[in-house]
N, C-alpha and C positions, 0 to 999 in steps of 0.2 A: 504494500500500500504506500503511494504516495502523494504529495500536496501538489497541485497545481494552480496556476491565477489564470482567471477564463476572460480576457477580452471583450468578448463579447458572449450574449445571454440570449439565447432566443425567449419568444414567449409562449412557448410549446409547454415552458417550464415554468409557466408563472405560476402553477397550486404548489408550487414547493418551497418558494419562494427561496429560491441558491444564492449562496453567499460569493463573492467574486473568487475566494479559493475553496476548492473542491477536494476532498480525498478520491483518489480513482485506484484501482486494478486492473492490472495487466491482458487481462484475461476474465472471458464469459462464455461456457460451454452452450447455455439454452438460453440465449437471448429472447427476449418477447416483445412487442408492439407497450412505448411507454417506457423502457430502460433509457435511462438519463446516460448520455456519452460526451465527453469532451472530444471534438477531432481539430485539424489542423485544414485550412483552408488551404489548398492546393493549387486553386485557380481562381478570378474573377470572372463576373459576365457584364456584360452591358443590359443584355433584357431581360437577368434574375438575377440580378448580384446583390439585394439589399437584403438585410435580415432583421423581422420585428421583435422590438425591444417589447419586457414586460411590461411598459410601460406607453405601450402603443408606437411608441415612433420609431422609424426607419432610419439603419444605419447602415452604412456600404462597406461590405464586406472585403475584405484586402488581402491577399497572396500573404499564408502566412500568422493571418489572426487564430489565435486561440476559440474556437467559439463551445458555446452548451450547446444543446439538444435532445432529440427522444426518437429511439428509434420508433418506427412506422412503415406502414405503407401508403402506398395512393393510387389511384385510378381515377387521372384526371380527363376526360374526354379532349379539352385544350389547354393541358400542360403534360407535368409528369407524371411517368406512372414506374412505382416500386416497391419494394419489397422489404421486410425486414428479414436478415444474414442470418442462417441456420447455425452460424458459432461466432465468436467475434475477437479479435485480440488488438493489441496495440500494436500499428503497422497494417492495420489492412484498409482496404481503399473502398469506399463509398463515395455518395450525395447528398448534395442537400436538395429534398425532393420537395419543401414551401417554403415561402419566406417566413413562417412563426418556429421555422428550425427544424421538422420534423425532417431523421437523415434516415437512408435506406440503401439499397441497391438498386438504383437507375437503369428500367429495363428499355426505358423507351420515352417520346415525348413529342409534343403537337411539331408541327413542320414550321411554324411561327417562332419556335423560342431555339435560342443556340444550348449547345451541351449543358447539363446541371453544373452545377462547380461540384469538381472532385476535391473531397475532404479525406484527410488519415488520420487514422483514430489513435488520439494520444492515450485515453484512458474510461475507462467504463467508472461512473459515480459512483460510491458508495457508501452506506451508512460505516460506522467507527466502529463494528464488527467484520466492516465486511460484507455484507451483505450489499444488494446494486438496489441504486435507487431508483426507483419507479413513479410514476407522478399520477398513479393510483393507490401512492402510499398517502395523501390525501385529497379522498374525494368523497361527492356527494354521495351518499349510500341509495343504492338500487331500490326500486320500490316493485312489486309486482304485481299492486292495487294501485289503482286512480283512488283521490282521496279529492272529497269535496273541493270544488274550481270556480275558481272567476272564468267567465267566459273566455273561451279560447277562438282566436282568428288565426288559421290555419293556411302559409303560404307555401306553396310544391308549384316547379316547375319541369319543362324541357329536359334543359340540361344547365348546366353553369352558362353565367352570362346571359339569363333571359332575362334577366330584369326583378329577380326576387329578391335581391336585400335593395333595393332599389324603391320597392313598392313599400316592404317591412317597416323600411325605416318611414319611408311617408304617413305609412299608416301608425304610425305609434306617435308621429309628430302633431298629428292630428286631433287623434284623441289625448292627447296631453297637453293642447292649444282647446281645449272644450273641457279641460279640467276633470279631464278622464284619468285613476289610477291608475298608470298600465306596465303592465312587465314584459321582457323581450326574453325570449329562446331563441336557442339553434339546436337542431336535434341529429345533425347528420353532417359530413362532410368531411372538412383534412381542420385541424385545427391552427387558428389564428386568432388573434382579437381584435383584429377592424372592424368584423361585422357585429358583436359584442357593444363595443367600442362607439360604433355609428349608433345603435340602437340607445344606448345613455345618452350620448352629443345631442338625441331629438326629444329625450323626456322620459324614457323609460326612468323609474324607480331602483327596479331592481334587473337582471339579465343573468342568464346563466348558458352554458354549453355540456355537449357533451364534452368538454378537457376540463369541467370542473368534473366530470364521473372518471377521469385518472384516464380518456382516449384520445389517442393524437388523431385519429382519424373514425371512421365507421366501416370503413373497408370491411368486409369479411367478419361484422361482427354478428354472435349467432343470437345475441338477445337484447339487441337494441332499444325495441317496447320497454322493457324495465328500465334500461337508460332512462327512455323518454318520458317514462311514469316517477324518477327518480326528482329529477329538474322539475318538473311542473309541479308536483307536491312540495319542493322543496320553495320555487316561486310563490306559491300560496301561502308560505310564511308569511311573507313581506305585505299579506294583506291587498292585493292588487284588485281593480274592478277590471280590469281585462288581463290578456295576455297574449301580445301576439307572438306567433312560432313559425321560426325559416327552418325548412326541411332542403340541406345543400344539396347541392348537385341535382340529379334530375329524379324522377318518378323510376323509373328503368336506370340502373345503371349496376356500379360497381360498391355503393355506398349504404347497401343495408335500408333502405330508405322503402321500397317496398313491404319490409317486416313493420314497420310503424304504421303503414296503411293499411295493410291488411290486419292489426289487430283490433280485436271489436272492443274494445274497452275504449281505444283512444278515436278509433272513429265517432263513437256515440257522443265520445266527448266535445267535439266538435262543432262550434256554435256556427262559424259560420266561415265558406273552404273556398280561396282566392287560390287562382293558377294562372302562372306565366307563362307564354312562351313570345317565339322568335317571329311566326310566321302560322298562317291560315292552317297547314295539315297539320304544325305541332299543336293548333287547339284541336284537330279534328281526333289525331292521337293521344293527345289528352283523355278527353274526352270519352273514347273507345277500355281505354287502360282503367283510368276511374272506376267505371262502370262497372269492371269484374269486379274491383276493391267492393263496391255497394256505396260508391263516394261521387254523387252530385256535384257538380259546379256551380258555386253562388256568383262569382265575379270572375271574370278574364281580365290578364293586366298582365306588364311586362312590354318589350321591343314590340310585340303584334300591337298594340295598340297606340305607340309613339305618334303615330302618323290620325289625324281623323276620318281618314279615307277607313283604316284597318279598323277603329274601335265601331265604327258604324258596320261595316262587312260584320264582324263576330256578332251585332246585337241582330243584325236584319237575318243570318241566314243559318245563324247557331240558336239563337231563339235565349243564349245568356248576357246578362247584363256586361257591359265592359266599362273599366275606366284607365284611364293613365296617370302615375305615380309623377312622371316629370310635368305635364301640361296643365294638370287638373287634380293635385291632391283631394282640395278640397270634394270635389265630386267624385273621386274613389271613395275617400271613407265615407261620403253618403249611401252610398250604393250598399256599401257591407252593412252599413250601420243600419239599414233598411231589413237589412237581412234578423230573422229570430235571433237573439242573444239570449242564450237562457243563463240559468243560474247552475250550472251543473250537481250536483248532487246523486251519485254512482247507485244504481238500486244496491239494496242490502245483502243480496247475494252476491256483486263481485266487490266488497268493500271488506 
């Protein structure tokens, strides 16, 4: 075991809250998804070289920095996509697969971004036995009940980049400019804390993610719904009259985000279900996808509707309401707000 001074700190590692020197080990036979690693920057990029501080802001990453992070995976449809190493030692060559630090094994990535930066791994974190630290060594405790709720606004899109922290964030600005208590989630995706981050900047109360349940991403995870019943009971502390909730990346994909639609506890919970997409078939697929879930569309939002050509198309020939987040906050959150908001309360059978 030895002391090391980390540079720089992603915020992959903000539940653990790391001191700028680290005790690490040489060595880690069964690495997992959330082991805290010191590596060594290797390279710079121009269009992913910064890495987010715990503190939200951005700092550029330099040939050579010391930085923290947590192994992961990812399955970015337009970025990276990786892996966390079936053993790991100091000396062996990874990435950095997000800018909130999450590093892995770099198997591939969109045709828009140049190579990840190659990082070597100085040292695996550890607690003062020995033992590696993990950034589910504190986290919010899983729940496998929904526990009495403020209404929940539910936003799923496409894929990344439709337009859903986009619209999240307008919707909670809204209701918190109407003197609404409102709380912000994220229940799926690679972890970071911009979209956290943005959701406070607009009047959220309180916000939580899954990297406060100790996961750097949702990749491949087998019980996500308890995640997502973990954060929103835990939200419900903080006493909120709403709460709205970004579900990353897309309905389909790589991100466990399917498993939270299809469970019936958190469908039911559902006051009222906002989806984004890009363009006219991603509502038409929408739409078709939902429908196996048993999940209706209250509002369409997101890029299809930037334009008033698009938000009229979806209301005249989809027969759903549409608004847009950049043109017409205001008339988004009416539209939702039109929509039944109940007061959740779980029948006494699944509580």
């Amino acid at each position: 075991m030895k002391t090391i001074e980390i540079d720089k700190t992603g915020s992959v590692t903000s539940p653990l809250d790391m001191p700028k020197k680290v005790k690490v080990i040489d060595r880690h036979d069964f690495p997992v998804a959330g082991d805290v690693v010191a590596v060594r920057a290797l390279s710079e990029s121009v269009t992913y070289g910064n890495l987010e501080l715990p503190t939200g802001r951005l700092a550029k990453i330099n040939r050579n920095d010391i930085l923290l992070g947590v192994l992961g995976k990812r399955r970015a449809l337009k970025g990276f996509v990786g892996d966390v190493p079936d053993a790991l030692k100091a000396g062996d060559r990874l990435h950095l697969l997000n800018m909130g630090g999450v590093i892995g094994i770099c198997k591939g990535h969109h045709s828009s971004f140049s190579d990840a930066i190659e990082v070597e791994v100085v040292g695996i974190a550890c607690h003062p036995d020995g033992s590696v630290l993990n950034i589910a060594d504190n986290a919010i405790p899983v729940s496998s009940s929904l526990l009495p709720s403020a209404p929940i606004i539910l936003v799923a899109g496409t894929c990344m980049n439709s337009g859903k922290t986009v619209a999240v964030t307008e919707i909670i600005r809204q209701a918190a400019n109407a003197g609404i208590r409102v709380a912000g989630a994220k229940l799926s995706g690679i972890a970071c804390l911009r979209d956290t981050l943005h959701m406070q900047d607009h009047g959220a109360v309180a916000t939580a993610s899954f990297l406060d349940c100790g996961l750097p991403s949702t990749v491949d995870h087998e019980d996500l719904p308890s995640i997502s019943k973990g954060i929103l009971n835990h939200l419900n502390g903080f006493s909120p009259e709403l709460i709205v909730v970004e579900l990353g990346d897309g309905i389909v994909g790589g991100y466990s985000v399917d498993s939270v639609l299809k469970d019936a506890e958190i469908r039911w919970a559902i006051s009222s279900f906002v989806f984004c997409a890009s363009d006219y078939v991603g509502v038409i697929g929408g739409i078709a996808v939902l429908k196996e879930f048993g999940i209706k569309i209250d509002v369409i939002a997101g890029s299809v509707t930037d334009s008033q050509m698009g938000e009229d198309f979806v209301q005249e020939h989809f027969g759903i309401k549409a608004g847009n987040a950049r043109r017409d906050g205001s008339r988004l959150f009416s539209l939702i707000n039109a929509a039944p908001l109940k007061e959740i309360a779980m029948p006494s059978s699944k509580i």
